[in-house]
MARLUMBA-682857 format. One record per atom (N, C-alpha, C): residue number from 1; residue in one letter; z, y, x. Coordinates in nm, 4 decimals, decimal comma. Example, Ala and Ser with C-alpha at 12.3 -4.5 7.8 and 13.67 -1.06 7.14 Angstrom:
// MARLUMBA-682857
REC   seq   type         up      north       east
REC     1      A     0,7800    -0,5690     1,3190
REC     1      A     0,7800    -0,4500     1,2300
REC     1      A     0,7800    -0,3300     1,3200
REC     2      S     0,7080    -0,2250     1,2850
REC     2      S     0,7140    -0,1060     1,3670
REC     2      S     0,7870     0,0030     1,2900
//
This chain:
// MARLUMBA-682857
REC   seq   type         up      north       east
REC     1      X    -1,3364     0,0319     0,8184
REC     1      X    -1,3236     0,1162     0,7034
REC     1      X    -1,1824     0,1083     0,6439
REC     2      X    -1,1430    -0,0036     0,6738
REC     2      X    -0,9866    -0,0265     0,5889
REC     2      X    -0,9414     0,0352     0,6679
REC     3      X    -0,9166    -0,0035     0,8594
REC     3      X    -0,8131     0,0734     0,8824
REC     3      X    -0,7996     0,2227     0,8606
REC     4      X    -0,9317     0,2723     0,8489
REC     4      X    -0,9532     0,4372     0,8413
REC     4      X    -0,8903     0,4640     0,7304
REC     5      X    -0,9039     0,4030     0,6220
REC     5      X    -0,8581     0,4492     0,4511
REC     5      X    -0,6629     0,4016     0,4823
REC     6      X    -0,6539     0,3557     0,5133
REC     6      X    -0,4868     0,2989     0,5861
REC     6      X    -0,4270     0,4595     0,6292
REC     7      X    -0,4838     0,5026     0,7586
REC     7      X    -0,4876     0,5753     0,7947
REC     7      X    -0,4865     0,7416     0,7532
REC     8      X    -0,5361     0,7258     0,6437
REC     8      X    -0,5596     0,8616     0,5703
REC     8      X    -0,4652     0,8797     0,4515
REC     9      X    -0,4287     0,7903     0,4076
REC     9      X    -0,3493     0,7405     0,3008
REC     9      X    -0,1873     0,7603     0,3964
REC    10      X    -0,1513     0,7125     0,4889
REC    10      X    -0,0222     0,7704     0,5591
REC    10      X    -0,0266     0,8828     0,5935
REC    11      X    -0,1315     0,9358     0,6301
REC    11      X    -0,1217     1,1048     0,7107
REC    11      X    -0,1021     1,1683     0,5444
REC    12      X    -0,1162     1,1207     0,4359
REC    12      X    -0,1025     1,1965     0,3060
REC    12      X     0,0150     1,1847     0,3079
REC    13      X     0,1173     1,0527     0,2919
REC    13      X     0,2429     1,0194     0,2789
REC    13      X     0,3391     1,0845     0,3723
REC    14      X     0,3170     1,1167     0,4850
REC    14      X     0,4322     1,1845     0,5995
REC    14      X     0,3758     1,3211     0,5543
REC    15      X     0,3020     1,3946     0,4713
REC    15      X     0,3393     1,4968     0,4692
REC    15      X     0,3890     1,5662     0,3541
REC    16      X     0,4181     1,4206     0,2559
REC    16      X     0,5253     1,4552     0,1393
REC    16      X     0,6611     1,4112     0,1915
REC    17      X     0,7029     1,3798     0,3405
REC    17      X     0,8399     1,3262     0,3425
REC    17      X     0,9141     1,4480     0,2833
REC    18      X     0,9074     1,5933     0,3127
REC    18      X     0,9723     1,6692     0,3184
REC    18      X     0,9871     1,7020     0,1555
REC    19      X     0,9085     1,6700     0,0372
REC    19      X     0,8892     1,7284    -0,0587
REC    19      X     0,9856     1,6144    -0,1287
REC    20      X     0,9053     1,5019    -0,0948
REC    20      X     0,9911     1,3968    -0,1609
REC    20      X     1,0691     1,2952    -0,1050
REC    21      X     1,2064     1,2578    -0,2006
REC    21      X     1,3114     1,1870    -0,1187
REC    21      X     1,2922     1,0977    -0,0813
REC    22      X     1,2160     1,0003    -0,1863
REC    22      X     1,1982     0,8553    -0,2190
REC    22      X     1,0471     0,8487    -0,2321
REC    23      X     1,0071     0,7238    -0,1823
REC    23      X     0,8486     0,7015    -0,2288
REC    23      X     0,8864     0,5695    -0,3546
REC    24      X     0,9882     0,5317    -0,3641
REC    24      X     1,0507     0,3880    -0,4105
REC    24      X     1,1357     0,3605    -0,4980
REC    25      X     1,1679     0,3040    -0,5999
REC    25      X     1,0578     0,1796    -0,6187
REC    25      X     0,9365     0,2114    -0,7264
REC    26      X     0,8117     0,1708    -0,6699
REC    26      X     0,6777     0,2453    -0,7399
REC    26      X     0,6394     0,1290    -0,7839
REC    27      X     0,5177     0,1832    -0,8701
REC    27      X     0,3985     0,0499    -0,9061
REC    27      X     0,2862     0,1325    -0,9302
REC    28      X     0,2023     0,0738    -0,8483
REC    28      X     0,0528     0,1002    -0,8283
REC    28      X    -0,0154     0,0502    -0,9689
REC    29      X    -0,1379     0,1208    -0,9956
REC    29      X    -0,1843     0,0069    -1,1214
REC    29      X    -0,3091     0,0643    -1,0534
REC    30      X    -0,3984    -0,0228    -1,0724
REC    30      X    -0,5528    -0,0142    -1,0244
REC    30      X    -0,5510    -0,0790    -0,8820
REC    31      X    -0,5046    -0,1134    -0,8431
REC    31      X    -0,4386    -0,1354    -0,6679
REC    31      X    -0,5395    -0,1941    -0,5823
REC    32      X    -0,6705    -0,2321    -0,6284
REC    32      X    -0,7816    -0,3414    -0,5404
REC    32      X    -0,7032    -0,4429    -0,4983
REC    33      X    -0,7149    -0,4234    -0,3664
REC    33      X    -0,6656    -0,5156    -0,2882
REC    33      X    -0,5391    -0,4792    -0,2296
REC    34      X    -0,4656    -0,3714    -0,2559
REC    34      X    -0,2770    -0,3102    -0,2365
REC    34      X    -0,2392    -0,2755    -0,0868
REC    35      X    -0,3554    -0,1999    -0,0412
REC    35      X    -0,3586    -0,1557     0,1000
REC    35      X    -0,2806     0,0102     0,1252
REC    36      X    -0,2960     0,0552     0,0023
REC    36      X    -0,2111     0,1734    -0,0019
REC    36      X    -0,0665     0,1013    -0,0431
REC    37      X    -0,0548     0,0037    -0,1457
REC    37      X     0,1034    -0,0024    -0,1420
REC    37      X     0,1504    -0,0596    -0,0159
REC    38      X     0,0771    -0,1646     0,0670
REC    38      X     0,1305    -0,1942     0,1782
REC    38      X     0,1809    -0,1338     0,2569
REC    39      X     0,0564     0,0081     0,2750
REC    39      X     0,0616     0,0866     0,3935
REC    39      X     0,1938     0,1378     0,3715
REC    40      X     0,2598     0,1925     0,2299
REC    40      X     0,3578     0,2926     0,1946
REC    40      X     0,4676     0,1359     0,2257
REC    41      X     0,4853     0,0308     0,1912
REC    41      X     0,5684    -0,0621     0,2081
REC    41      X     0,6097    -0,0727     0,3907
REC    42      X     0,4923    -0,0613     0,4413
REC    42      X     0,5069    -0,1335     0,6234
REC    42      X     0,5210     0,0161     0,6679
REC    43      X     0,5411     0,1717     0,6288
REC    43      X     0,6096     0,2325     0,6921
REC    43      X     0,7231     0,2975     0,6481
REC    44      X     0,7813     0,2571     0,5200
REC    44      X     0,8879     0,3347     0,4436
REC    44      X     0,9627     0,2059     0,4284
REC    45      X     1,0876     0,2223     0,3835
REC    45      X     1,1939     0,1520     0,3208
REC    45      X     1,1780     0,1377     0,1828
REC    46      X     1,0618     0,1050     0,1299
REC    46      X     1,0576     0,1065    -0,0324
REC    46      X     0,9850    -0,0286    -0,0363
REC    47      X     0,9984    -0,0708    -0,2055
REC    47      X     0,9474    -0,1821    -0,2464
REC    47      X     0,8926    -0,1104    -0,3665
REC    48      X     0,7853    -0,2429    -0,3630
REC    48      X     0,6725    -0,1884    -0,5161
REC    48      X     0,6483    -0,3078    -0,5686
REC    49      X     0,5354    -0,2759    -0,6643
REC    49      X     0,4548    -0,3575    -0,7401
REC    49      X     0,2837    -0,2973    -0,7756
REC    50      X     0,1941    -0,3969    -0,6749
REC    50      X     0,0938    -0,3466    -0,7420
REC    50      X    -0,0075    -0,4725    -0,7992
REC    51      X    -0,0966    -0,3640    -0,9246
REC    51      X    -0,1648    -0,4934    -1,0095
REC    51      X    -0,2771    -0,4007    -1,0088
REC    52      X    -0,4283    -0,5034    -1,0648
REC    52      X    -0,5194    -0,4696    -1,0802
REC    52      X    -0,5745    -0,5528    -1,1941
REC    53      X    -0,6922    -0,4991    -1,2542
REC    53      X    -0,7568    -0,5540    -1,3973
REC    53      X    -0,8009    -0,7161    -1,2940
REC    54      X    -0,8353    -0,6535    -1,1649
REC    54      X    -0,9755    -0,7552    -1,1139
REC    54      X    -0,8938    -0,8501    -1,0178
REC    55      X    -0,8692    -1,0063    -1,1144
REC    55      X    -0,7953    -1,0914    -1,0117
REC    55      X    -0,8820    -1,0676    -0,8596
REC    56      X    -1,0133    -1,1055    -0,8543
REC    56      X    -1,0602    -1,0755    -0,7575
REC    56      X    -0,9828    -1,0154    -0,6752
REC    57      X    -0,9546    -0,8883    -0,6786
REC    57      X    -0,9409    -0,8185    -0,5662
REC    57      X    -0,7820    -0,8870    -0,5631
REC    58      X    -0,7292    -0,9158    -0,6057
REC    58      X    -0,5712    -0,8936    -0,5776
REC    58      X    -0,5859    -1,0293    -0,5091
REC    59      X    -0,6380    -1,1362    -0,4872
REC    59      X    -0,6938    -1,2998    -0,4281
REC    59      X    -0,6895    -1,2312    -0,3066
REC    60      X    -0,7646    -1,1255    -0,3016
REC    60      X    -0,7872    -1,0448    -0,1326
REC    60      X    -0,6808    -1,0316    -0,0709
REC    61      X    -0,6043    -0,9668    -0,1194
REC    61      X    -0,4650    -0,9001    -0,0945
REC    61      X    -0,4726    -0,9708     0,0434
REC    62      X    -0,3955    -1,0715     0,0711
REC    62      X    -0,3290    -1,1428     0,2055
REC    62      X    -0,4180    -1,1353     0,2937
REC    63      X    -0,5548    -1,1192     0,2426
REC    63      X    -0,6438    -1,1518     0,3913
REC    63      X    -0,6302    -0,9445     0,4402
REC    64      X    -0,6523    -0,8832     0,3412
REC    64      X    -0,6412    -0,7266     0,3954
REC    64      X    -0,5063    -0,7375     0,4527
REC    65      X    -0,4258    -0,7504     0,4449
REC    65      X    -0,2751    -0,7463     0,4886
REC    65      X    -0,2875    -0,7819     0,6288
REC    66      X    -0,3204    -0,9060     0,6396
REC    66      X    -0,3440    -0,9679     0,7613
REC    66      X    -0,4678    -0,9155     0,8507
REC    67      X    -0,5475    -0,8757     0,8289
REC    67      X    -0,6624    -0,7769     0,8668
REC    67      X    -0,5195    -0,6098     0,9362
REC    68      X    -0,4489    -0,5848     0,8530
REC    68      X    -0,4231    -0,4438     0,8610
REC    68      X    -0,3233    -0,4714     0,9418
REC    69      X    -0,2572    -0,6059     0,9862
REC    69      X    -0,1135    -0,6228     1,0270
REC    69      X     0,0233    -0,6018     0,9583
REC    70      X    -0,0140    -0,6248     0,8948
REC    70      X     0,1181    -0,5682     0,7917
REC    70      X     0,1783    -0,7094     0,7626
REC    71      X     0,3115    -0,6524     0,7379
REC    71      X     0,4316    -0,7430     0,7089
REC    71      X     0,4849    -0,7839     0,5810
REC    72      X     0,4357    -0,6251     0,5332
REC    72      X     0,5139    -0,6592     0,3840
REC    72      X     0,3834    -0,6020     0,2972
REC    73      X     0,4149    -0,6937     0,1551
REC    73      X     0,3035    -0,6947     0,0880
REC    73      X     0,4105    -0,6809    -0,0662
REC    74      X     0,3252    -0,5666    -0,1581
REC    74      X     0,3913    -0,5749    -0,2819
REC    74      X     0,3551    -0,6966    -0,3550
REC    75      X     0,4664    -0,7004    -0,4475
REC    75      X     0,4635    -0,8121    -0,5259
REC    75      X     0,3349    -0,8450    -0,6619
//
């Protein structure tokens, strides 16, 4: 399910390359577990910041990262 939502979330992003210059530097707010900022981090040249109300989910963060392969993780 993650990788699918990964997945759908970039096919959105490559088809604003043309509209927009920059995806960067952003901040997510609501972020779960920061699989959309990752995704936008591990294929663009941008840095972010994402937060959520629910420590919970943001504890997740590294294990989705590592689940998704990803390299870079917002702060």
């Amino acid at each position: 399910m993650l990788i699918e939502r990964v997945r759908k979330i970039l096919a959105d992003l490559d088809q604003l390359t043309d509209v927009i210059p920059s995806f960067g530097p952003f901040l997510e707010l609501g972020a779960g577990s920061a699989q959309r900022s990752a995704a936008l981090m591990n294929r663009y040249p941008v840095d972010g910041v994402a937060t959520d109300i629910s420590q919970s989910s943001l504890r997740n963060a590294p294990y989705v990262m590592s689940l998704l392969n990803f390299t870079r993780s917002p702060c």
